[in-house]
N, C-alpha and C positions, 0 to 999 in steps of 0.2 A: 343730352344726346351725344357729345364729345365725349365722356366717360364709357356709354356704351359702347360707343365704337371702339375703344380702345378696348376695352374687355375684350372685345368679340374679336377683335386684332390679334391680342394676346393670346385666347384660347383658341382661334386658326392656329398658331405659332406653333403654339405647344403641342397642340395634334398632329402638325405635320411633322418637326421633330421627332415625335415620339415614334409615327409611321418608318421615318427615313432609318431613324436607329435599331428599329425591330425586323427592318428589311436588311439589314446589313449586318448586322445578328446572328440573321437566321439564316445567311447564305454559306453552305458548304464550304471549307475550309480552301480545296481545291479553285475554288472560282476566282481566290483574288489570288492563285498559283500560290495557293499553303502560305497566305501572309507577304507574297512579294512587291504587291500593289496597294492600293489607299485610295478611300473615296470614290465607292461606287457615284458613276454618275448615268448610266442606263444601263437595262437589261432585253435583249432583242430575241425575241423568240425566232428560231429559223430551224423547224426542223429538217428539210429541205439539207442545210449545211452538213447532217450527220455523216451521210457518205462519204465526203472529203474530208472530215476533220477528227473522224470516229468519236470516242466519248470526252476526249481531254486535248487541247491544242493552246501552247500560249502563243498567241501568237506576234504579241507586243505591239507596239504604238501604230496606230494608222490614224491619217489626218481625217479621219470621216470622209460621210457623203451618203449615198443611195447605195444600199444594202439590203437584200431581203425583201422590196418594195416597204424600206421603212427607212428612214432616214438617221445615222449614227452617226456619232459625236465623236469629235477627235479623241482620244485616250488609248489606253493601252487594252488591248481586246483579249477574253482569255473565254475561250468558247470549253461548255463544261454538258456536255448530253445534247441539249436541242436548244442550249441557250448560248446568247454573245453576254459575256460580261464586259461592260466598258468601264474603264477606273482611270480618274486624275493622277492618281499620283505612285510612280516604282519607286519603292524604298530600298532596294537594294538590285 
């Protein structure tokens, strides 16, 4: 039974990696502002924001909170059409 679970551990593991890497992948080069951030860690649909922020805004680090009637995570914010991109990490 301790062997299955671990299987069944490992291949959750593996799926969700593979999920996290094919989402960050496949996101528009623009959203982590053309390579200047690292680690996506949420994406907030708001299309609401579009009027203020038009298609491209980076708007850099906020400490989170309630946004959007959704709740975002501290990181650096780079809003790209009708999405927030949240990222750990500015590399330059």
């Amino acid at each position: 039974m301790k062997i299955l679970r671990k299987m069944l551990l490992a291949i959750t593991l593996i799926s969700l990696t593979a999920c996290i890497n094919y989402s960050v992948a496949n996101e528009p080069p623009t959203a982590s502002s053309n390579g200047r951030y690292d680690g996506l860690i949420q994406e907030l649909s708001c299309p609401s924001d579009s009027a203020k922020y038009g298609y491209f805004h980076d708007y850099g680090y906020w400490q989170g909170g309630e946004w959007c009637g959704q709740v975002g995570h501290a990181g650096y914010w780079v809003w790209l059409d009708t999405t927030w991109y949240v990222w750990a990490r500015k590399l330059y």
